[in-house]
PyMOL Python script that loads the backbone (N, CA, C, O; Angstrom):
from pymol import cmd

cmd.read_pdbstr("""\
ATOM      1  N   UNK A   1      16.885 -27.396  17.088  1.00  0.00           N
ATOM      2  CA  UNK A   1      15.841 -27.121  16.120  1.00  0.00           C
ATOM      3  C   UNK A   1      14.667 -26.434  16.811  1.00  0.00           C
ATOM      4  O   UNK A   1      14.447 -26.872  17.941  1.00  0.00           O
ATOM      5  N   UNK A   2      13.996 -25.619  16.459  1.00  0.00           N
ATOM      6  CA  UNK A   2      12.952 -25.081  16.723  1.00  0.00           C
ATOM      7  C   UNK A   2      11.881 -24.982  15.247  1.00  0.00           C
ATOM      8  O   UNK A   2      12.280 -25.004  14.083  1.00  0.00           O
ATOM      9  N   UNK A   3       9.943 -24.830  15.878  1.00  0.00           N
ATOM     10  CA  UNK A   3       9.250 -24.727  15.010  1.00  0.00           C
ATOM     11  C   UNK A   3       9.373 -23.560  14.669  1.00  0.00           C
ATOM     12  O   UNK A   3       9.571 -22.750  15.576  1.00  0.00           O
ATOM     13  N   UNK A   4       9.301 -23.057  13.248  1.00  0.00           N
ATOM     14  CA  UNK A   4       8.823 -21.406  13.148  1.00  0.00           C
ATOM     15  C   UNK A   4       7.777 -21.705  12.331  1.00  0.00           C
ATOM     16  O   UNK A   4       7.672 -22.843  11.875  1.00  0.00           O
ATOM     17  N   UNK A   5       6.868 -20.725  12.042  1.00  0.00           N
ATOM     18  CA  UNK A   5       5.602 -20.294  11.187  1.00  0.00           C
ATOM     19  C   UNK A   5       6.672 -19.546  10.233  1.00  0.00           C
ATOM     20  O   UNK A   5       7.461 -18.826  10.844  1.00  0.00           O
ATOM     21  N   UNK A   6       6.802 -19.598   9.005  1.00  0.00           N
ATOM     22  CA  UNK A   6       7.335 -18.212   8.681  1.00  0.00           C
ATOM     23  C   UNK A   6       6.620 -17.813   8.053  1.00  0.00           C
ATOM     24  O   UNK A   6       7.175 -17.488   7.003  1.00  0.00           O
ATOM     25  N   UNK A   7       5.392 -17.562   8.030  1.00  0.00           N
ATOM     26  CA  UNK A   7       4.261 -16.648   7.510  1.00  0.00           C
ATOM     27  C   UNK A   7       4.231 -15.883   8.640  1.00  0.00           C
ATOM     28  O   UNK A   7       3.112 -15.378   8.549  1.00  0.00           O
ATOM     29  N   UNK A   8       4.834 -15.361   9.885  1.00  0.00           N
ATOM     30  CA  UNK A   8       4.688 -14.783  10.687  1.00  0.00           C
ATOM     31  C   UNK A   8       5.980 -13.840  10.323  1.00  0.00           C
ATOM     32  O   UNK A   8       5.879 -12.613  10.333  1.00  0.00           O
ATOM     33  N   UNK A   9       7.150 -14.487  10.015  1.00  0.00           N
ATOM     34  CA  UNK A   9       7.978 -13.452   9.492  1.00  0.00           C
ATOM     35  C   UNK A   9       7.577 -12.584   8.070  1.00  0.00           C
ATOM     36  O   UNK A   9       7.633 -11.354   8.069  1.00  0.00           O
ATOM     37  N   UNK A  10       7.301 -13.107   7.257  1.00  0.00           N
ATOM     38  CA  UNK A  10       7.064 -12.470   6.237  1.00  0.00           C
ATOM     39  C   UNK A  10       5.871 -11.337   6.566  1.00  0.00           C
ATOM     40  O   UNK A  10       6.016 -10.130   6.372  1.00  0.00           O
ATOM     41  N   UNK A  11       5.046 -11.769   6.933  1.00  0.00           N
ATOM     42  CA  UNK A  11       3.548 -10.602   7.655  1.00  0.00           C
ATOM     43  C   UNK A  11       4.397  -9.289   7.877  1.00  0.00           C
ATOM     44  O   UNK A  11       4.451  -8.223   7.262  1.00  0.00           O
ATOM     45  N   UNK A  12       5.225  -9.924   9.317  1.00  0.00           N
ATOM     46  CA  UNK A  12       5.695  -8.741   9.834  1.00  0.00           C
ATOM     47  C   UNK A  12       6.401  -7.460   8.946  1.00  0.00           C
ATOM     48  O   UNK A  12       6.293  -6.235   8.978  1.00  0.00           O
ATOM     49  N   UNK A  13       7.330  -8.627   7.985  1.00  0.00           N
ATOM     50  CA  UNK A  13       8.376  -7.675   6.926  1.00  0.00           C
ATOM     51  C   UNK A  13       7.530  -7.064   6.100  1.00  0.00           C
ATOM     52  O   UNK A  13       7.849  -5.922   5.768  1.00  0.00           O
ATOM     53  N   UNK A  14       6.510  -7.519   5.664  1.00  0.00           N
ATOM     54  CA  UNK A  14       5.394  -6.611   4.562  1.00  0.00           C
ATOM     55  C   UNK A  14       4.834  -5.306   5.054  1.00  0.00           C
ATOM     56  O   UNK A  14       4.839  -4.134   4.678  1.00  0.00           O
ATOM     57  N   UNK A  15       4.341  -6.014   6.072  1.00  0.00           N
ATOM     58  CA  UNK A  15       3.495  -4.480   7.206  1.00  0.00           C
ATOM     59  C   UNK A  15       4.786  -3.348   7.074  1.00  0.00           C
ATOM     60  O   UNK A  15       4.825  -2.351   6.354  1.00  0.00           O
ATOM     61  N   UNK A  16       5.887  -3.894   8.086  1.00  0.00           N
ATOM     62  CA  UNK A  16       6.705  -2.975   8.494  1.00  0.00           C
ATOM     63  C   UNK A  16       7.423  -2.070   7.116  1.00  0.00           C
ATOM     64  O   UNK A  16       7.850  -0.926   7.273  1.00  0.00           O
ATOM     65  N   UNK A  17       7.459  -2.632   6.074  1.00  0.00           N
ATOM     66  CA  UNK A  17       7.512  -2.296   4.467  1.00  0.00           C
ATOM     67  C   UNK A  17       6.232  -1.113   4.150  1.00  0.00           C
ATOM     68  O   UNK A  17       6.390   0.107   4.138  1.00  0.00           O
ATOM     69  N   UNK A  18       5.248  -1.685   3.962  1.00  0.00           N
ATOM     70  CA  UNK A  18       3.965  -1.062   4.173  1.00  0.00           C
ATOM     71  C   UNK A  18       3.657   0.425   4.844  1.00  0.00           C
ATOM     72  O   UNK A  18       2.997   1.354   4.377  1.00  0.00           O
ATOM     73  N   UNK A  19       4.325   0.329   6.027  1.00  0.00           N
ATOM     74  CA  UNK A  19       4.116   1.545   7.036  1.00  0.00           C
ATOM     75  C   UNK A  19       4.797   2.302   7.282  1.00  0.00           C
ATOM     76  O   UNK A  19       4.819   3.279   8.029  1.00  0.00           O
ATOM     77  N   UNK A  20       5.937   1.453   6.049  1.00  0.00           N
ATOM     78  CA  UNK A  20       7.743   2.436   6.193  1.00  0.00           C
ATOM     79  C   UNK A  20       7.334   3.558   5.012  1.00  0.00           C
ATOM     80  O   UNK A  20       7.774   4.706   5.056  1.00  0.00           O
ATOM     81  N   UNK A  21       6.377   3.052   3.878  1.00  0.00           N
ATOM     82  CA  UNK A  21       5.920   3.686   2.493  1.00  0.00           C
ATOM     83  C   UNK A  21       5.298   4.385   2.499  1.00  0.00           C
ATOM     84  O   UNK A  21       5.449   5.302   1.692  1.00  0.00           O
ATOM     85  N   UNK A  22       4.034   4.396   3.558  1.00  0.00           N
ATOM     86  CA  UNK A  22       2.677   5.415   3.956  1.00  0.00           C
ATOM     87  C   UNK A  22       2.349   5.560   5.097  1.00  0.00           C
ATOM     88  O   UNK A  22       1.863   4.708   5.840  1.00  0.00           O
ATOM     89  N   UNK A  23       2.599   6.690   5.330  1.00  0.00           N
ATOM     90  CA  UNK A  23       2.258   7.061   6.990  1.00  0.00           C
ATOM     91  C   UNK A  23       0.990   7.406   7.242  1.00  0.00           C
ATOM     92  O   UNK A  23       0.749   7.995   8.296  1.00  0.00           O
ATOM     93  N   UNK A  24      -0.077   7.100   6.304  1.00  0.00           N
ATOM     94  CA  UNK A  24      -1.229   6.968   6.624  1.00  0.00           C
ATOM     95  C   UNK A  24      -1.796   5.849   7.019  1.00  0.00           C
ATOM     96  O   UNK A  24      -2.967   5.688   7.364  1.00  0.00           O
ATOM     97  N   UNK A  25      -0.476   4.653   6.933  1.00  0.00           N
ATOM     98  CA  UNK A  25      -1.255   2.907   7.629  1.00  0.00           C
ATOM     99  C   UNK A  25      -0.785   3.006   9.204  1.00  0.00           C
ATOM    100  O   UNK A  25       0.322   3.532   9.316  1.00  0.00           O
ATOM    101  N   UNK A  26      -1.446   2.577  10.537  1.00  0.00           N
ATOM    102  CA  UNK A  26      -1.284   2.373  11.716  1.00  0.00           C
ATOM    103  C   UNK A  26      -0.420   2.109  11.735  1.00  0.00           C
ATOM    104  O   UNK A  26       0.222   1.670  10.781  1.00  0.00           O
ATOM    105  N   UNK A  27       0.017   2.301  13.044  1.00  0.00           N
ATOM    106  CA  UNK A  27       2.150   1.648  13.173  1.00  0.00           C
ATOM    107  C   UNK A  27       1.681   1.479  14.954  1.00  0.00           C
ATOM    108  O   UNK A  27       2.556   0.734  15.396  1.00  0.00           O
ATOM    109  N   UNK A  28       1.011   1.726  15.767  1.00  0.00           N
ATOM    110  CA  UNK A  28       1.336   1.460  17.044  1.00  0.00           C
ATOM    111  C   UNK A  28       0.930   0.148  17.332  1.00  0.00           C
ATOM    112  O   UNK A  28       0.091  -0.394  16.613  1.00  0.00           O
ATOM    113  N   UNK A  29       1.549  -0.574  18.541  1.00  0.00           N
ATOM    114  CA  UNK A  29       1.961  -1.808  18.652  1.00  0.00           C
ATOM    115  C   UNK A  29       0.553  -2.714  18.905  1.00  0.00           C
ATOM    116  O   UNK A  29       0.377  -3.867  18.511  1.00  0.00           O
ATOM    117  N   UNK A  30      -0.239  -2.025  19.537  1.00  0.00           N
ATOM    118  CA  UNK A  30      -1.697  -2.828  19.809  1.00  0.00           C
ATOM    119  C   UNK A  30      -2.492  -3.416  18.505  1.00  0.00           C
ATOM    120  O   UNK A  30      -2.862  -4.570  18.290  1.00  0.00           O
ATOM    121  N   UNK A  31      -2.665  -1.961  17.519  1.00  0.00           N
ATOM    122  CA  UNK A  31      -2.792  -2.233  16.023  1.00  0.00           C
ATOM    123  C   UNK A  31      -1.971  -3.068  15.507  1.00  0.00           C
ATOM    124  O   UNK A  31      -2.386  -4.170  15.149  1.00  0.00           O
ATOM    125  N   UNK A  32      -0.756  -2.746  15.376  1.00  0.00           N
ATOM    126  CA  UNK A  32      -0.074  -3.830  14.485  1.00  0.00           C
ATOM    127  C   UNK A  32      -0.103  -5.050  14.964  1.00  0.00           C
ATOM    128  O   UNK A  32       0.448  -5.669  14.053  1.00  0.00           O
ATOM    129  N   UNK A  33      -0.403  -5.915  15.875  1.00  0.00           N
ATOM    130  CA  UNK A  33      -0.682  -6.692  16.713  1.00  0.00           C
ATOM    131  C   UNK A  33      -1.833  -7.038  15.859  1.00  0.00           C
ATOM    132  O   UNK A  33      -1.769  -7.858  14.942  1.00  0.00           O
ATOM    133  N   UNK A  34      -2.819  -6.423  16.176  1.00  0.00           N
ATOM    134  CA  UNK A  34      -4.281  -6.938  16.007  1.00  0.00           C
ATOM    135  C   UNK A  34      -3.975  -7.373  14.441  1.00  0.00           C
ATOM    136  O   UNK A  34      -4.038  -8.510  13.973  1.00  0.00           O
ATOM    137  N   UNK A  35      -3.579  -5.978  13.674  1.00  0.00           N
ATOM    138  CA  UNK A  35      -3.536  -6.650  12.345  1.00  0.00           C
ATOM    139  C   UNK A  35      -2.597  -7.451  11.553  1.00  0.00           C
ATOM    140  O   UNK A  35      -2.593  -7.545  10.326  1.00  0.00           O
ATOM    141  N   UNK A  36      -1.830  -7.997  12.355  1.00  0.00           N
ATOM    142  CA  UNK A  36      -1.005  -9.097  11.584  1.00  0.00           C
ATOM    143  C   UNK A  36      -2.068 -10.341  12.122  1.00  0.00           C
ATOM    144  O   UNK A  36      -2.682 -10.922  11.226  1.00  0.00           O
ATOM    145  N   UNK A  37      -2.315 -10.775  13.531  1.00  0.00           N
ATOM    146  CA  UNK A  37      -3.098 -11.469  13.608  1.00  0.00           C
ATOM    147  C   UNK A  37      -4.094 -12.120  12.951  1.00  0.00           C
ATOM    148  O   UNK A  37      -4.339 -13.311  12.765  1.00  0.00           O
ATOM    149  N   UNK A  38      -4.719 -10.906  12.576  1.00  0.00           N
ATOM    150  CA  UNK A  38      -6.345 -11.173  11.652  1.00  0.00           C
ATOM    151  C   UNK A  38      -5.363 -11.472   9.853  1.00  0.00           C
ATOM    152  O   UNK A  38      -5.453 -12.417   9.069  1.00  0.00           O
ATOM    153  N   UNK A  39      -4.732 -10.525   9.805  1.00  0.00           N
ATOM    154  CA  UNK A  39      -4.263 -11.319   8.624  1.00  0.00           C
ATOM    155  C   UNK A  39      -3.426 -13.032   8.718  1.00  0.00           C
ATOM    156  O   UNK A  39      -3.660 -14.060   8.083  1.00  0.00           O
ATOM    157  N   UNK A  40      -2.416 -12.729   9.788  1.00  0.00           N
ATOM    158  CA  UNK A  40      -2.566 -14.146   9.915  1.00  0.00           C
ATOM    159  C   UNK A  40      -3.036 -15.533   9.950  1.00  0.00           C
ATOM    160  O   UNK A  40      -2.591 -16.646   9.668  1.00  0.00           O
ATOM    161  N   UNK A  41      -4.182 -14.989  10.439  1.00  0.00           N
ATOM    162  CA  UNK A  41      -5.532 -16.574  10.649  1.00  0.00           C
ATOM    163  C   UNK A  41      -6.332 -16.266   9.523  1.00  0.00           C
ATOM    164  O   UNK A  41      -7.484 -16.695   9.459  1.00  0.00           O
ATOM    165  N   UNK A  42      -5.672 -15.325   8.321  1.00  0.00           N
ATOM    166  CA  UNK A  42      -6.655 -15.710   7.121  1.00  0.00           C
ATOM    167  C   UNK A  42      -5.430 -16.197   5.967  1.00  0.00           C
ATOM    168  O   UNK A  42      -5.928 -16.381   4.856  1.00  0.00           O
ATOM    169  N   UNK A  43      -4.362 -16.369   6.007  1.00  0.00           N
ATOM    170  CA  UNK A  43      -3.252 -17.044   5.509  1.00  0.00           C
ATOM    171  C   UNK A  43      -2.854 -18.208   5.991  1.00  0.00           C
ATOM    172  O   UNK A  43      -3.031 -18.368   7.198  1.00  0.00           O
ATOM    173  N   UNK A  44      -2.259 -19.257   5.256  1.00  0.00           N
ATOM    174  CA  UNK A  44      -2.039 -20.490   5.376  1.00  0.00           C
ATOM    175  C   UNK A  44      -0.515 -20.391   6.587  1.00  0.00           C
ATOM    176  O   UNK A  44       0.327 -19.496   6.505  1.00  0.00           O
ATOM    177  N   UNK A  45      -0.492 -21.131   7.269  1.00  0.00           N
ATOM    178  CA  UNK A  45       0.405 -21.566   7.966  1.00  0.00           C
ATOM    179  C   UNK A  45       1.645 -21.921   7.160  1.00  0.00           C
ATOM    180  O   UNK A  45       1.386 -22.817   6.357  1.00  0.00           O
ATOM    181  N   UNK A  46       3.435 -21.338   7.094  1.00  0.00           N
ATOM    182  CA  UNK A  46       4.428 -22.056   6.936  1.00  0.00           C
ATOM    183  C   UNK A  46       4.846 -22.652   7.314  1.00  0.00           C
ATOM    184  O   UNK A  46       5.919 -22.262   6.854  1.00  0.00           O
ATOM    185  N   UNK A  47       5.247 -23.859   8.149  1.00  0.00           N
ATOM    186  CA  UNK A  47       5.799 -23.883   8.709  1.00  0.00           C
ATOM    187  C   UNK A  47       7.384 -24.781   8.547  1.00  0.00           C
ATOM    188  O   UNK A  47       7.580 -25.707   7.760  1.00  0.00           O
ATOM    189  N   UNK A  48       8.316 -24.245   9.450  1.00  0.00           N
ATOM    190  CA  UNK A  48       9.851 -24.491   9.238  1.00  0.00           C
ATOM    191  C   UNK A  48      10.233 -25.721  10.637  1.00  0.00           C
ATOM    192  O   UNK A  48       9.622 -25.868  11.695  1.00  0.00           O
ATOM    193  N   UNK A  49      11.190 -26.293  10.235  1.00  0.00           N
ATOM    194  CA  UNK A  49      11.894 -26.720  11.598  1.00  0.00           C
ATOM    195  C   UNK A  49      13.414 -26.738  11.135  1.00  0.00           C
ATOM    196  O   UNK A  49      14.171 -26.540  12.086  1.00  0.00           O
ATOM    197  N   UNK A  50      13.990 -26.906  10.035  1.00  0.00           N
ATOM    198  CA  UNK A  50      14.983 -26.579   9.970  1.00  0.00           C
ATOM    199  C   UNK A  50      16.044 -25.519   9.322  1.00  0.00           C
ATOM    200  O   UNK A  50      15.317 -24.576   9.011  1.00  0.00           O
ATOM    201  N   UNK A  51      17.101 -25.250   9.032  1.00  0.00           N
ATOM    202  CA  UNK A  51      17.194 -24.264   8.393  1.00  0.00           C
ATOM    203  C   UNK A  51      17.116 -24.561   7.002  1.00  0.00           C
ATOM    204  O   UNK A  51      16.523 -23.751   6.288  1.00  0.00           O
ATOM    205  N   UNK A  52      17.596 -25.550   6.511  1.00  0.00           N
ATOM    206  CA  UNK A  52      17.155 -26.494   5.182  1.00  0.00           C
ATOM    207  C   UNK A  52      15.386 -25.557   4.316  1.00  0.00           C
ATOM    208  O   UNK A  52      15.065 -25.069   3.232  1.00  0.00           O
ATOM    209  N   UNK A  53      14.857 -25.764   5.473  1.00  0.00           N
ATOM    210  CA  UNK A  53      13.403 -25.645   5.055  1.00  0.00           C
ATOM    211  C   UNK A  53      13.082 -24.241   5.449  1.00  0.00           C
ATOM    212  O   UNK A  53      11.980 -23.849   5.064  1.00  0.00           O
ATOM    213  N   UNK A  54      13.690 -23.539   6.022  1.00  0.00           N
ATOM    214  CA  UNK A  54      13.440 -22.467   5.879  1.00  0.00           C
ATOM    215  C   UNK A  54      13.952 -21.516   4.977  1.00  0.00           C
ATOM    216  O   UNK A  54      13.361 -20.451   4.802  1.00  0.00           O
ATOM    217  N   UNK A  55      15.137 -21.837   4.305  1.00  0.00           N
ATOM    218  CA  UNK A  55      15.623 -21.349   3.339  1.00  0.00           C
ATOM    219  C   UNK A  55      14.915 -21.866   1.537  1.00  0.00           C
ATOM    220  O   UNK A  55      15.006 -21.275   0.461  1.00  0.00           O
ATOM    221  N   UNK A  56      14.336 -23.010   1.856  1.00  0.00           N
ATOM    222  CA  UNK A  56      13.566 -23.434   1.338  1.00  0.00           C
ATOM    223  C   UNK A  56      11.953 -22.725   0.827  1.00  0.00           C
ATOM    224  O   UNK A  56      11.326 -22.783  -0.231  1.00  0.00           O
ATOM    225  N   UNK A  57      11.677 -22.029   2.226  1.00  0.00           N
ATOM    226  CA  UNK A  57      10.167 -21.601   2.662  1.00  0.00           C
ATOM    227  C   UNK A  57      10.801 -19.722   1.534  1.00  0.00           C
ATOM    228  O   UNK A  57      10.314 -19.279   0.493  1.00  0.00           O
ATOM    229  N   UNK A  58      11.952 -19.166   2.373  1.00  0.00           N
ATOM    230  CA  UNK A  58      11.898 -18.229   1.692  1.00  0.00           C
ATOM    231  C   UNK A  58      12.357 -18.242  -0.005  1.00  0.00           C
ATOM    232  O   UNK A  58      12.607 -17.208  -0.624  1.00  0.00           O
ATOM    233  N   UNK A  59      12.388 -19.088  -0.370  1.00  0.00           N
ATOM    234  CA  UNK A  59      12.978 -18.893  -1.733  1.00  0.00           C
ATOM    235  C   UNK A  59      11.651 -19.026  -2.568  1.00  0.00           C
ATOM    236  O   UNK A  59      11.566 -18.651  -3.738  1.00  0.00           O
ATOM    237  N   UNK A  60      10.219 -19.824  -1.569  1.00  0.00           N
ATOM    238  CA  UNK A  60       9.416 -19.205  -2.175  1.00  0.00           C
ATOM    239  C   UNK A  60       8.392 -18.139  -2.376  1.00  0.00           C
ATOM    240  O   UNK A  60       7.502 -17.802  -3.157  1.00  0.00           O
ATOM    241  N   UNK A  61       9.047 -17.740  -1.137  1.00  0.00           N
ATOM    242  CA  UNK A  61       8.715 -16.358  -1.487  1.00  0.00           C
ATOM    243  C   UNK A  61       8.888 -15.142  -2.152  1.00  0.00           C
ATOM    244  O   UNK A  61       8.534 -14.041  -1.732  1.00  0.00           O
ATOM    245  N   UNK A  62       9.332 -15.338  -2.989  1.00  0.00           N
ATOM    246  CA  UNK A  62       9.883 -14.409  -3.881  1.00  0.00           C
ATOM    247  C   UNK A  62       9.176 -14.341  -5.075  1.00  0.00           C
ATOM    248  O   UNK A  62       9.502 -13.642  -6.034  1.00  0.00           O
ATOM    249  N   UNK A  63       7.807 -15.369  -4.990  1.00  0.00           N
ATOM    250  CA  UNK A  63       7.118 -15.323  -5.695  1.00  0.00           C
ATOM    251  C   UNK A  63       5.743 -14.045  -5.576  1.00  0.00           C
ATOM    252  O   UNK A  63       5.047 -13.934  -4.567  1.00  0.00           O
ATOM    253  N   UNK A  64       5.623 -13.409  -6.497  1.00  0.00           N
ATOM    254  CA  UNK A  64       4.602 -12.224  -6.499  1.00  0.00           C
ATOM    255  C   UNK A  64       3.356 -12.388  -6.035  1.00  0.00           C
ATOM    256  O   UNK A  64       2.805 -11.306  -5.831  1.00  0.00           O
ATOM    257  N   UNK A  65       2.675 -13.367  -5.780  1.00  0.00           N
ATOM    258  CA  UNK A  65       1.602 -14.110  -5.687  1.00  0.00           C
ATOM    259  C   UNK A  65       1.566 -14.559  -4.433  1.00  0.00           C
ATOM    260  O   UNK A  65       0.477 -14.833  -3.928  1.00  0.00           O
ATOM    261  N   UNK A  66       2.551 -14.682  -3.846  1.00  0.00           N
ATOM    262  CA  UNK A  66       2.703 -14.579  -2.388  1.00  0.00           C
ATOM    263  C   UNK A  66       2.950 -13.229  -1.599  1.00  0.00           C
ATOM    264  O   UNK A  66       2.360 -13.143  -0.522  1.00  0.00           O
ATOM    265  N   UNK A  67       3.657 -12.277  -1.945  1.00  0.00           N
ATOM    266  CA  UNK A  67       3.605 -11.074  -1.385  1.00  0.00           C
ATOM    267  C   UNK A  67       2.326 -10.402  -1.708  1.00  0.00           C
ATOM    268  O   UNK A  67       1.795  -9.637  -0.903  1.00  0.00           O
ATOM    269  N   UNK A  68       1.831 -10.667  -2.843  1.00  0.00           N
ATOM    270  CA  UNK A  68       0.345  -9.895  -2.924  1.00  0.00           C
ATOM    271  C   UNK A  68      -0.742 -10.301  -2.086  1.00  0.00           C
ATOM    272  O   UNK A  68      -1.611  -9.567  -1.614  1.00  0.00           O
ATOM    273  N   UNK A  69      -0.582 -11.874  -1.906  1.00  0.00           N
ATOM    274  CA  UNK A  69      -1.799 -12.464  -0.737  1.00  0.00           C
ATOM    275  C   UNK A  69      -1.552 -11.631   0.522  1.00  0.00           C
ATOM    276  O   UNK A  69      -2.492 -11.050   1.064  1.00  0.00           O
ATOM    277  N   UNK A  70      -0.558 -11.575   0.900  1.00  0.00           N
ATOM    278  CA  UNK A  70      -0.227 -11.075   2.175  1.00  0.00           C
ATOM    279  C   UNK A  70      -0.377  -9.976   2.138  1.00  0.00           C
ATOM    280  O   UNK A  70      -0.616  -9.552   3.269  1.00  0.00           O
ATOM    281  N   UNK A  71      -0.360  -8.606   0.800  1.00  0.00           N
ATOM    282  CA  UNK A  71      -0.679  -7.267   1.011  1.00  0.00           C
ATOM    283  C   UNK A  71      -2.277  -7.300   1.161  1.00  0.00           C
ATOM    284  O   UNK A  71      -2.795  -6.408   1.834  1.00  0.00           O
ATOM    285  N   UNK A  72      -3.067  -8.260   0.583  1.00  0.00           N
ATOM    286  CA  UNK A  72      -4.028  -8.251   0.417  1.00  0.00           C
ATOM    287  C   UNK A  72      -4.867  -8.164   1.988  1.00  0.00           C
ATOM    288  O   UNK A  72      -5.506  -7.214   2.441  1.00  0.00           O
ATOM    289  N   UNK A  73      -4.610  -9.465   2.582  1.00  0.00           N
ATOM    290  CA  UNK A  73      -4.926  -9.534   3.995  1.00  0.00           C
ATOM    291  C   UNK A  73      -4.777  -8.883   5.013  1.00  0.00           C
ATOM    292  O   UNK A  73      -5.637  -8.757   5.885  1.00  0.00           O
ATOM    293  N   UNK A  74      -3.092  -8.139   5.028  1.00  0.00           N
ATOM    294  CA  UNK A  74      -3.121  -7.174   5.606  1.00  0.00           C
ATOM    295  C   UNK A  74      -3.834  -6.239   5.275  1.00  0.00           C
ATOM    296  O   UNK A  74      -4.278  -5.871   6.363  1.00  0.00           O
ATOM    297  N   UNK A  75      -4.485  -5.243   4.119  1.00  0.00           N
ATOM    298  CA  UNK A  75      -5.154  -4.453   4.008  1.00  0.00           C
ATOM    299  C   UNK A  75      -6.712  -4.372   4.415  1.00  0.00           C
ATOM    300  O   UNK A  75      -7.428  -3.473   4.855  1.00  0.00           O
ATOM    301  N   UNK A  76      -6.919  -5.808   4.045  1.00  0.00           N
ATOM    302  CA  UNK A  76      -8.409  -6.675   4.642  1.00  0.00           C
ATOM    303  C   UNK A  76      -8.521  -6.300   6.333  1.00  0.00           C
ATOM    304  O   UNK A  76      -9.498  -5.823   6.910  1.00  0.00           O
ATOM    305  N   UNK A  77      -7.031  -6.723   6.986  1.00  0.00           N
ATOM    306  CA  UNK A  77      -7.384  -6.319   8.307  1.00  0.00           C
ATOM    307  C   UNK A  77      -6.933  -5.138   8.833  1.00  0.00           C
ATOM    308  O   UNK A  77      -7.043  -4.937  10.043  1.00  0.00           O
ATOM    309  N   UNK A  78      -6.478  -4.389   8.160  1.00  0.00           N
ATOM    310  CA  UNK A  78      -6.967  -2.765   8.484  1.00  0.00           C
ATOM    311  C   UNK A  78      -7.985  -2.115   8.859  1.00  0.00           C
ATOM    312  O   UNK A  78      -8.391  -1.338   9.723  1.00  0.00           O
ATOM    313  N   UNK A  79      -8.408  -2.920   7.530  1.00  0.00           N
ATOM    314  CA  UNK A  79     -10.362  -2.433   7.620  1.00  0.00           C
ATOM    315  C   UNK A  79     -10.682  -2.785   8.914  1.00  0.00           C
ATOM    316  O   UNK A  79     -10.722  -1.907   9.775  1.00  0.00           O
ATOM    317  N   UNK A  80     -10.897  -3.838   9.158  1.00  0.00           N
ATOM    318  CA  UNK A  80     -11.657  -4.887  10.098  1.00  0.00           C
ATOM    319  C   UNK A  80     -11.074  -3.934  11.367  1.00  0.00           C
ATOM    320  O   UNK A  80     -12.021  -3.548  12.052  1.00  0.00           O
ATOM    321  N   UNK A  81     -10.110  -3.578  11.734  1.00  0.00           N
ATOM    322  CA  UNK A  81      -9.333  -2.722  12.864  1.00  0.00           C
ATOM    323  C   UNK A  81      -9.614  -1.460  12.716  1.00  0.00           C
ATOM    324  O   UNK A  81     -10.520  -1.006  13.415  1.00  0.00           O
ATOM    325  N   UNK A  82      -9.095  -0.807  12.018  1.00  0.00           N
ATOM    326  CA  UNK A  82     -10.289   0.861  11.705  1.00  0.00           C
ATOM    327  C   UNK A  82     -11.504   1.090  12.065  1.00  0.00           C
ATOM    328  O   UNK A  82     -11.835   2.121  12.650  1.00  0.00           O
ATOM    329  N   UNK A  83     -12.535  -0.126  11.662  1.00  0.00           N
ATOM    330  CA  UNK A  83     -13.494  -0.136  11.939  1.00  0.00           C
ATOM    331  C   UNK A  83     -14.120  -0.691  13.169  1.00  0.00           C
ATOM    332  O   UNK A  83     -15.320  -0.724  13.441  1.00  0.00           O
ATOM    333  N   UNK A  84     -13.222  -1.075  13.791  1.00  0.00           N
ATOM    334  CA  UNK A  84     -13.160  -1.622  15.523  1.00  0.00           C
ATOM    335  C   UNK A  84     -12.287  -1.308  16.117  1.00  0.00           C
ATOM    336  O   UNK A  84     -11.711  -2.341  16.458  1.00  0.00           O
ATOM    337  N   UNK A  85     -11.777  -0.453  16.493  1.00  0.00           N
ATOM    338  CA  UNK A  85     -10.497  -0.002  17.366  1.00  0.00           C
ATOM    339  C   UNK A  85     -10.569  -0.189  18.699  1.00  0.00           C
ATOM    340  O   UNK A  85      -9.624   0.134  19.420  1.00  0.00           O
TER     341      UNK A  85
END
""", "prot")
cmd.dss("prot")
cmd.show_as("cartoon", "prot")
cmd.util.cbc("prot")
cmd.orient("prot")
């Protein structure tokens, strides 16, 4: 068993979604770094330990209201990174 966050997976899959759609959002690794981060520590923690619960974790994600928080934050820390590079 291991812990996962899976708000760390999902971040990643949104961004990388995100930057696959508009090549006007950052894609190099320092940025994307910084801004999953900052969106990260403004989103709630998932966290998993088994696969039970992680299959669990993603089934709720499929809720709209969760992918929008997360577009949201990520876009929040764009800013915050654009404007501090």
């Amino acid at each position: 068993m291991k812990l996962h966050n899976f708000m760390e997976t999902a971040v990643n899959r949104i961004y990388e979604d995100m930057i696959s759609s508009d090549e006007n959002i950052p894609n190099g690794e320092k940025v994307r770094l910084d801004i999953m981060a900052i969106a990260l520590n403004n989103l709630p923690p998932k966290y998993t330990v088994t696969e039970k619960g992680n299959l669990f974790t993603k089934v709720n994600t499929i809720e709209q209201q969760f992918r929008t928080d997360i577009i949201c934050e990520i876009m929040k820390a764009m800013e915050i990174v654009s404007q501090n590079p």
